[in-house]
Backbone as JSON Lines, residues from 0, in Angstrom:
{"i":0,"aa":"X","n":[2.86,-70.58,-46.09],"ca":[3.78,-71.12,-47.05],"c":[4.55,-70.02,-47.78]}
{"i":1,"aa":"X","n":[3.84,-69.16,-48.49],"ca":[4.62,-67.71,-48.66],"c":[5.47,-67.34,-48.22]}
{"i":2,"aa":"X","n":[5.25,-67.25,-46.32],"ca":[6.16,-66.58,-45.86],"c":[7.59,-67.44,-45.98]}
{"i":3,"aa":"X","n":[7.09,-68.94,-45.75],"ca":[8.54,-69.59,-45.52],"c":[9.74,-69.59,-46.66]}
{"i":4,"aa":"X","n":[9.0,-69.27,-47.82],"ca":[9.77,-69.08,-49.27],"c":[10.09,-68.38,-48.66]}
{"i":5,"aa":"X","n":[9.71,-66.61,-49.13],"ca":[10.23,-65.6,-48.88],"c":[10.93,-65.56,-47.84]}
{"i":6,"aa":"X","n":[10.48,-65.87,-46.44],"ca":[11.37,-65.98,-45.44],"c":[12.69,-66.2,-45.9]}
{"i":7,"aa":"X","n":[13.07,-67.35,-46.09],"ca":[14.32,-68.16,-46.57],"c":[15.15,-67.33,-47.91]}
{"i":8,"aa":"X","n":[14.52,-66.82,-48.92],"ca":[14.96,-66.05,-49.5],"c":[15.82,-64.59,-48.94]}
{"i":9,"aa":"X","n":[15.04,-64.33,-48.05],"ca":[15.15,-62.67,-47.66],"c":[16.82,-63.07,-46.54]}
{"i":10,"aa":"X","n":[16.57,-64.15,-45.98],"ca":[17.66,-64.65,-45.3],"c":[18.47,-64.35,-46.13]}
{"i":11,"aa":"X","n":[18.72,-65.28,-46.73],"ca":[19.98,-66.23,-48.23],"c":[20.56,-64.76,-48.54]}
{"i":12,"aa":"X","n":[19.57,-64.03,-49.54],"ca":[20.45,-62.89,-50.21],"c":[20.75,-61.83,-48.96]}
{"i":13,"aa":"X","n":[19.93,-61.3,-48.05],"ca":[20.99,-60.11,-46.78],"c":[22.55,-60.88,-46.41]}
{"i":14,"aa":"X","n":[21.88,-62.65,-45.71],"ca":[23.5,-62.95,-45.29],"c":[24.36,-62.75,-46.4]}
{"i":15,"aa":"X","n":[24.28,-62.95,-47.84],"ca":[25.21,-62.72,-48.92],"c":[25.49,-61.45,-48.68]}
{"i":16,"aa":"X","n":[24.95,-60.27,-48.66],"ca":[25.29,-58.82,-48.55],"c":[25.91,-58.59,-47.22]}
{"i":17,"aa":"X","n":[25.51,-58.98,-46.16],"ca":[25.9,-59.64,-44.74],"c":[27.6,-59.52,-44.93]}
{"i":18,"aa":"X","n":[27.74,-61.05,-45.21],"ca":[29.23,-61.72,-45.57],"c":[29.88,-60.4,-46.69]}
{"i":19,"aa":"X","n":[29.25,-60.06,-47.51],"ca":[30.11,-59.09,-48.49],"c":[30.51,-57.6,-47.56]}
{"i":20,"aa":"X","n":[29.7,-57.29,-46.56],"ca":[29.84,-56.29,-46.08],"c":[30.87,-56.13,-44.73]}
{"i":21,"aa":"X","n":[31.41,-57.47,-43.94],"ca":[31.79,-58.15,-42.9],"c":[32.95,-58.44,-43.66]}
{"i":22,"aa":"X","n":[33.06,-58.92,-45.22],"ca":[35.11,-59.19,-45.65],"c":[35.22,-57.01,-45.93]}
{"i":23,"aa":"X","n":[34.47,-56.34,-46.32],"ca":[34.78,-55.25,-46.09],"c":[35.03,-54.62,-45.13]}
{"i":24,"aa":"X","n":[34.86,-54.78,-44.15],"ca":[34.72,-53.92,-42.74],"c":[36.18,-54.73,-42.35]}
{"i":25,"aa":"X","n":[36.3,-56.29,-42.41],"ca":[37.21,-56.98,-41.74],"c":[39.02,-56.39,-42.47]}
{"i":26,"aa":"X","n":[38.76,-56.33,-44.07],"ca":[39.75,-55.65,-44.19],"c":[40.25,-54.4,-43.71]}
{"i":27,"aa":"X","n":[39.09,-53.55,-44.26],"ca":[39.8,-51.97,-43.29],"c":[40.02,-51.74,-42.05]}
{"i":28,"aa":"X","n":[39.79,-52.82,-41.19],"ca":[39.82,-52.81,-40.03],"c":[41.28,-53.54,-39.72]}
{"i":29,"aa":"X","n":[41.86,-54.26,-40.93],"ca":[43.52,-54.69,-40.61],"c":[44.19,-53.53,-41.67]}
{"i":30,"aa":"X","n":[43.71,-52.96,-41.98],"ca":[44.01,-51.74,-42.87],"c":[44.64,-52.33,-44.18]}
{"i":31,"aa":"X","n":[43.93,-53.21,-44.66],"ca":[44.35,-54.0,-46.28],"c":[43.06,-53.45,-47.31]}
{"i":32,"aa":"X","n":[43.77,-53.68,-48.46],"ca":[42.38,-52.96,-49.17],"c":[42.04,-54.66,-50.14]}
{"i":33,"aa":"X","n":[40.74,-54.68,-50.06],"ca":[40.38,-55.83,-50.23],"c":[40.46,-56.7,-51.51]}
{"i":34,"aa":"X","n":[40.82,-57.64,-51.52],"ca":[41.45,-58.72,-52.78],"c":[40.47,-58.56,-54.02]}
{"i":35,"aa":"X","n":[40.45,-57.81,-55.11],"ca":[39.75,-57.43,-55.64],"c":[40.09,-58.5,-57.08]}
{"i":36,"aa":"X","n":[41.24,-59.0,-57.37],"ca":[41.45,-60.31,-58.64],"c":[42.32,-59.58,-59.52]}
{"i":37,"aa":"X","n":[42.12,-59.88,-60.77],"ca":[43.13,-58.87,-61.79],"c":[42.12,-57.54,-62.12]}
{"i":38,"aa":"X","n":[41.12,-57.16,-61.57],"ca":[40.18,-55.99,-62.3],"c":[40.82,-54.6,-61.38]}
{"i":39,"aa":"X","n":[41.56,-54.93,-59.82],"ca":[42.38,-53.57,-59.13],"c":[41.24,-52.88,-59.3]}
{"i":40,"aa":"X","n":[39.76,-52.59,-59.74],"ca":[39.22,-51.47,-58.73],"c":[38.83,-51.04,-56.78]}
{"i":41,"aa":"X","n":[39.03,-52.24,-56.58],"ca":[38.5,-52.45,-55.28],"c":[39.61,-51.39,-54.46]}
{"i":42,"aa":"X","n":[41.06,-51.96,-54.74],"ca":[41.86,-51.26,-54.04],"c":[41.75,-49.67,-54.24]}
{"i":43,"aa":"X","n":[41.45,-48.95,-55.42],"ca":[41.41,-47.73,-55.77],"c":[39.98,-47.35,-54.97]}
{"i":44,"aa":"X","n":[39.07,-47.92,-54.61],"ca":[37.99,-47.35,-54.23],"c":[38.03,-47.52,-53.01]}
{"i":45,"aa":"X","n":[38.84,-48.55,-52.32],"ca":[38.81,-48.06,-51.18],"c":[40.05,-47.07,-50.44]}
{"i":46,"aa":"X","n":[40.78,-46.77,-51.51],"ca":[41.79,-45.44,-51.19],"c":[41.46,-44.11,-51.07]}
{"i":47,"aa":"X","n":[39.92,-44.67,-52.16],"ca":[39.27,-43.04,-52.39],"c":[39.08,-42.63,-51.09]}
{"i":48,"aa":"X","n":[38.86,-40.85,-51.13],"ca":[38.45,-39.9,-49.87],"c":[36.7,-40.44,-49.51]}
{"i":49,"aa":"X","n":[36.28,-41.36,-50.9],"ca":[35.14,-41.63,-50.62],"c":[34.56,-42.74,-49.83]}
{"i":50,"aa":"X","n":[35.71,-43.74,-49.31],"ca":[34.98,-44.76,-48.54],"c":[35.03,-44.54,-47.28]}
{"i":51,"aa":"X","n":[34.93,-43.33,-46.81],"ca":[34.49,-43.08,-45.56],"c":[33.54,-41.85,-45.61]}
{"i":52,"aa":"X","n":[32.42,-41.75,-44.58],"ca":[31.04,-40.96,-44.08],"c":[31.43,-40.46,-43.21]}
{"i":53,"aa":"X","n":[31.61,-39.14,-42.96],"ca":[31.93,-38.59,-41.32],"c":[33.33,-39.38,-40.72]}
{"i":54,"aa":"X","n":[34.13,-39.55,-41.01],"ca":[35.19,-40.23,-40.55],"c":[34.72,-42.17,-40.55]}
{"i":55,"aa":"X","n":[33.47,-42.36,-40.67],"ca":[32.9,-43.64,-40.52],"c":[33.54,-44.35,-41.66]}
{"i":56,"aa":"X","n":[34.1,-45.58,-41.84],"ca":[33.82,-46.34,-43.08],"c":[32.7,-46.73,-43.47]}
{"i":57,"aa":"X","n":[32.43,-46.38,-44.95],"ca":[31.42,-46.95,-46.13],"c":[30.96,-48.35,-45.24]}
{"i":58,"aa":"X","n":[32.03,-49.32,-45.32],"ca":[31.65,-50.6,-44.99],"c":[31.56,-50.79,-43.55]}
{"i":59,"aa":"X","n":[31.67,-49.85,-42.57],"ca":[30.58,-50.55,-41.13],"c":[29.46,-49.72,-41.43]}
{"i":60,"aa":"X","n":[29.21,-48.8,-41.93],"ca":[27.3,-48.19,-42.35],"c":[27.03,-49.23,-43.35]}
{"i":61,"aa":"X","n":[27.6,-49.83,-43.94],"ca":[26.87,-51.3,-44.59],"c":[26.39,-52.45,-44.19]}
{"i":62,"aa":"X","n":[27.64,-52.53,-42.95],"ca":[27.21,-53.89,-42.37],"c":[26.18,-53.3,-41.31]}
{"i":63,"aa":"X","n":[26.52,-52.36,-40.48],"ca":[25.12,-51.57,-39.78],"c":[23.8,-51.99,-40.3]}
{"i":64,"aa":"X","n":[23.71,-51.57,-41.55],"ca":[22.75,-51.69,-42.27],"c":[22.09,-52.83,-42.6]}
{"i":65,"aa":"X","n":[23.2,-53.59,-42.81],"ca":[22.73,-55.29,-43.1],"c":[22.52,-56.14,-42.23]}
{"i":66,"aa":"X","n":[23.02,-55.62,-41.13],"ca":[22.65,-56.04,-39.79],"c":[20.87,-56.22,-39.36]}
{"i":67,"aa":"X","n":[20.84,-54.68,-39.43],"ca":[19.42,-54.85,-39.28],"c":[18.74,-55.38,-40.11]}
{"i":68,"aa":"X","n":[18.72,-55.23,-41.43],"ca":[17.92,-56.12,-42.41],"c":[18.03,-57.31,-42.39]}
{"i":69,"aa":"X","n":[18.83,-57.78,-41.25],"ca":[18.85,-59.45,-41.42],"c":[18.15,-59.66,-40.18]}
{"i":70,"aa":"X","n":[18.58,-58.77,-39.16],"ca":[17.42,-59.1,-37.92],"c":[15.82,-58.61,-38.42]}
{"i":71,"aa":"X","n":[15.8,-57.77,-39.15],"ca":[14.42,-57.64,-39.21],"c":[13.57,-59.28,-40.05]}
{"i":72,"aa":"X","n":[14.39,-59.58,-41.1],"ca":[14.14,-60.83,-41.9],"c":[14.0,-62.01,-41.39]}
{"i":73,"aa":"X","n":[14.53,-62.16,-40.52],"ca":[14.73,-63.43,-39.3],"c":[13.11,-63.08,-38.28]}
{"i":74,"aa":"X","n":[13.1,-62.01,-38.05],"ca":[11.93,-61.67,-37.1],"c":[10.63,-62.02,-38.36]}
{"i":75,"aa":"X","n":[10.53,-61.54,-39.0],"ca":[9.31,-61.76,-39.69],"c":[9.14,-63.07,-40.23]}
{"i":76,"aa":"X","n":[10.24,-63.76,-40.98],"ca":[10.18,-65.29,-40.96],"c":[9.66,-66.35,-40.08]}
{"i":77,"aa":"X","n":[10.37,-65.96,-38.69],"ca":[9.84,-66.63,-37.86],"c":[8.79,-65.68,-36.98]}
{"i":78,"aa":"X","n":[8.17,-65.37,-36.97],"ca":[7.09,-64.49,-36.41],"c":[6.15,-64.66,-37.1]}
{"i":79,"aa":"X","n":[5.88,-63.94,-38.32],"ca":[4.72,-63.33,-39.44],"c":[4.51,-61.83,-38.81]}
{"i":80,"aa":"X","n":[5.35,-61.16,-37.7],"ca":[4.88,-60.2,-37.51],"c":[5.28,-58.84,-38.87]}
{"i":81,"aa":"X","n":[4.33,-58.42,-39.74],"ca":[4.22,-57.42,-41.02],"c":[5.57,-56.2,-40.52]}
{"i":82,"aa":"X","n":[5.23,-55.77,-39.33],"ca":[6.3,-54.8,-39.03],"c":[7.63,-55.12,-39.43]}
{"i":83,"aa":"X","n":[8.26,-56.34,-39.12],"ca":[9.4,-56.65,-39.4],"c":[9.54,-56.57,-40.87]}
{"i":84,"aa":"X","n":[8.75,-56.97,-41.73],"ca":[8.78,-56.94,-42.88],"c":[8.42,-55.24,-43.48]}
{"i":85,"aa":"X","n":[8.27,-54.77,-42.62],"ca":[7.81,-53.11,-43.18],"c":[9.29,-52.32,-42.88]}
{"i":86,"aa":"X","n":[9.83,-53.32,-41.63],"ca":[11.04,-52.41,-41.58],"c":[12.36,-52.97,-42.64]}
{"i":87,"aa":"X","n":[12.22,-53.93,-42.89],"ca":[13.02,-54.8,-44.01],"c":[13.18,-53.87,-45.35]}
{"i":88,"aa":"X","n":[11.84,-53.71,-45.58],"ca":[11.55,-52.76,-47.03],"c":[11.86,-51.55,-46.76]}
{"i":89,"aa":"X","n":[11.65,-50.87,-45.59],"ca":[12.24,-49.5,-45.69],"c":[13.47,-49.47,-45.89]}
{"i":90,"aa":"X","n":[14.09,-50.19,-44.67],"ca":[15.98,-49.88,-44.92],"c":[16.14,-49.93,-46.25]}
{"i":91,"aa":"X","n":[15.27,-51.13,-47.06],"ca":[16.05,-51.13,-48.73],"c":[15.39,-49.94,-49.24]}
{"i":92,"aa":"X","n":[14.81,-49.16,-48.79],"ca":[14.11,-48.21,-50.17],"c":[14.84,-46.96,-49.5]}
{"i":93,"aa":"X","n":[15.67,-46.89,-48.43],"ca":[15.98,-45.87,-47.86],"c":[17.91,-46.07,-48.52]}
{"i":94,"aa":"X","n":[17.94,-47.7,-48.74],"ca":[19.73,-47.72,-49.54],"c":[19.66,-47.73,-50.76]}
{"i":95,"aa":"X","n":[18.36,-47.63,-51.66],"ca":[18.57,-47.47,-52.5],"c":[19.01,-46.16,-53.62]}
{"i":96,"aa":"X","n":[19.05,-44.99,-52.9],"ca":[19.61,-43.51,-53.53],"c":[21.2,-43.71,-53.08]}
{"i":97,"aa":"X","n":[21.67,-44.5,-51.66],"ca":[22.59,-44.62,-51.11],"c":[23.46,-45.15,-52.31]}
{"i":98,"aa":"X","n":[23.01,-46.44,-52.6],"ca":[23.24,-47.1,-53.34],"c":[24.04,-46.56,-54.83]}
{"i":99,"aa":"X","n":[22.72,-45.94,-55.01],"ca":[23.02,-45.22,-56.73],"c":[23.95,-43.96,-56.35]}
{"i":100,"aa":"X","n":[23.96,-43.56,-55.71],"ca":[25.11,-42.39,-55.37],"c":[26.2,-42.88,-55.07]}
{"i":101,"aa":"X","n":[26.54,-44.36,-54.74],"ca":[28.35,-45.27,-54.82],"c":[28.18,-45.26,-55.97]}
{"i":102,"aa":"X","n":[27.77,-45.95,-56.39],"ca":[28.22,-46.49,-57.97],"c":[28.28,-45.42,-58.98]}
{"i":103,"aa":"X","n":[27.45,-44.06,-58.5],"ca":[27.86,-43.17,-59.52],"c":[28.96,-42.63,-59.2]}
{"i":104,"aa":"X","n":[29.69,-42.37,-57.87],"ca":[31.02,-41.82,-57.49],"c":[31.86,-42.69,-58.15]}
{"i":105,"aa":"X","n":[31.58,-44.36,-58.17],"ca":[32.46,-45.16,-58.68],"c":[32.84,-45.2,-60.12]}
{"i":106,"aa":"X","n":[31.8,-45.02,-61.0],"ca":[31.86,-44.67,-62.2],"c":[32.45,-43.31,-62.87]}
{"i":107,"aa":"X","n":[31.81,-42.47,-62.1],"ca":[32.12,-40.58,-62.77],"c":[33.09,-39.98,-61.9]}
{"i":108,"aa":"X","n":[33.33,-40.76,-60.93],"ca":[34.01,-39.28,-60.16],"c":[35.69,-40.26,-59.9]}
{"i":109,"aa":"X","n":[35.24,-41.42,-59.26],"ca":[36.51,-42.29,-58.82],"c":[37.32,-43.15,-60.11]}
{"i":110,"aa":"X","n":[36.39,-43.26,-61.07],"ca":[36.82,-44.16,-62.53],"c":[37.43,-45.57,-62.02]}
{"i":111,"aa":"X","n":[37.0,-46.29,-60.98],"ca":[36.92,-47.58,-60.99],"c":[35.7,-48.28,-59.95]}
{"i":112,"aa":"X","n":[35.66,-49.29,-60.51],"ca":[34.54,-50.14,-60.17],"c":[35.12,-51.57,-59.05]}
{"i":113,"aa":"X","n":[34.44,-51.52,-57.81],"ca":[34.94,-52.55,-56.96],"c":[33.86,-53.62,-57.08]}
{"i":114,"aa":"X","n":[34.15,-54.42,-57.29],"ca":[33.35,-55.94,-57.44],"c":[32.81,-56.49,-56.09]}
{"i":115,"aa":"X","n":[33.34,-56.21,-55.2],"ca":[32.77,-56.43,-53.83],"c":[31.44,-55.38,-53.5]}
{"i":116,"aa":"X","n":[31.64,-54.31,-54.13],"ca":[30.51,-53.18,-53.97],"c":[29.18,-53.53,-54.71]}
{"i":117,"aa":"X","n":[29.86,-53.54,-56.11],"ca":[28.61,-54.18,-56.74],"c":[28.12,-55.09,-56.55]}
{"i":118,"aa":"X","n":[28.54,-56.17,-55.88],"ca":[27.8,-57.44,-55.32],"c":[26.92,-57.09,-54.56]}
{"i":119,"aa":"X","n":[27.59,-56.12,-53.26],"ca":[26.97,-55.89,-52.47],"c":[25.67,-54.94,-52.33]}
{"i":120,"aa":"X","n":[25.77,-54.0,-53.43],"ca":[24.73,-53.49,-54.05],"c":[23.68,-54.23,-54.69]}
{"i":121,"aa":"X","n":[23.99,-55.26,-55.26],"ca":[22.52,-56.25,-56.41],"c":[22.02,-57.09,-55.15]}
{"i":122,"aa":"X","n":[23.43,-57.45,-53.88],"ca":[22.54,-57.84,-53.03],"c":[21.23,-57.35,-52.12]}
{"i":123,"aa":"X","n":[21.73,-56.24,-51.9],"ca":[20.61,-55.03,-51.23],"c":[19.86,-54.55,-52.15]}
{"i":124,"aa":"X","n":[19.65,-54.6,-53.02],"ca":[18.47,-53.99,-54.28],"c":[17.96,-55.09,-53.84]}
{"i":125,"aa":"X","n":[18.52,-56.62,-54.18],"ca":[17.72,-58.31,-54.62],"c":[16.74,-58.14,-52.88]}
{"i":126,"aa":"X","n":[16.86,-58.05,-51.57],"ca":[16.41,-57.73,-50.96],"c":[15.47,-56.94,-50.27]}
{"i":127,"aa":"X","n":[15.55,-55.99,-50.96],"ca":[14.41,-55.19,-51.11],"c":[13.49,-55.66,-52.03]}
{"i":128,"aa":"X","n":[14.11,-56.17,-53.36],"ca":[12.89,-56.55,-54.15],"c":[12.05,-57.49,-53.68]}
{"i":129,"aa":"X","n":[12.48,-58.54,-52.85],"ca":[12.02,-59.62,-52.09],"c":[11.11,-59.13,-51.2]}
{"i":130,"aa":"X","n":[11.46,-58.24,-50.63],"ca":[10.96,-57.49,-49.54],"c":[9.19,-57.04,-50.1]}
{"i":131,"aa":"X","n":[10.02,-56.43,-50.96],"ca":[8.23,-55.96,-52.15],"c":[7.23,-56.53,-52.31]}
{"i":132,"aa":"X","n":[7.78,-57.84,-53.27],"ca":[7.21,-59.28,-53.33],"c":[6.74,-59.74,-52.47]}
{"i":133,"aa":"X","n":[6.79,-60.12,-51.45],"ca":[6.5,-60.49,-50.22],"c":[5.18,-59.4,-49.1]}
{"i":134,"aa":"X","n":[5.88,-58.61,-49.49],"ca":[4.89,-57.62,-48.51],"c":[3.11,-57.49,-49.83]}
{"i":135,"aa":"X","n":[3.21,-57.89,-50.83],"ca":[2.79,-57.96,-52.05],"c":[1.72,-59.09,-51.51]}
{"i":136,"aa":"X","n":[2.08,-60.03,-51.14],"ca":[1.47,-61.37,-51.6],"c":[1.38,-62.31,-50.1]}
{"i":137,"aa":"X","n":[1.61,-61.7,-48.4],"ca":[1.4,-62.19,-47.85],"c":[0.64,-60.86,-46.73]}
């Protein structure tokens, strides 16, 4: 019973980070910078020299990323096999410096904040925490 909560949870919030990471990739990939509302950080952050890794965009090493954390989440849901769930928690404890090193470029170095990022960030923290919880109590 545990697992099927958590299961279903660990789903819900990656596909949210999933979908947030997939309208990112889908824009830079028509080369638009993404509909950010009246707040315009989104567009400035993704102009920065910083949304790309090695020539890579920020947002396909996200969805990369969320990729697997959703196949791993799906495998352990329907499985119970622990590994899947061991690899779930790593990717998040391995995005979480990732993590804090955007938002501090976004804050100190770039001086705007993209709302699609930060979503996509509380989503991948909320996932890992799940991840915790779970590996905790089943």
């Amino acid at each position: 019973m545990t697992r099927g909560r958590f299961g279903r949870a660990l789903v819900l919030v990656v596909g949210i980070a999933m979908a947030i990471a997939l309208y990112l990739a889908w824009a830079r990939l028509n080369g638009e910078a993404p509909v950010c509302g009246p707040l315009h950080g989104c567009e400035t952050v993704d102009a920065s020299s910083y949304s790309t890794f090695l020539g890579i965009p920020v947002a396909f090493i996200g969805l990369g990323g969320t990729s697997m954390m959703m196949a791993g989440s799906i495998l352990w849901w329907r499985t119970a096999d622990r590994r899947a769930l061991l690899f779930v928690y790593i990717l998040g404890l391995f995005s979480l410096p990732v993590l804090a090193y955007l938002a501090y470029l976004e804050v100190a170095v770039i001086h705007a904040i993209c709302v699609w990022c930060v979503g996509y960030a509380i989503a991948t923290i909320a996932t890992w925490l799940i991840s915790v919880r779970a590996m905790r109590t089943t």
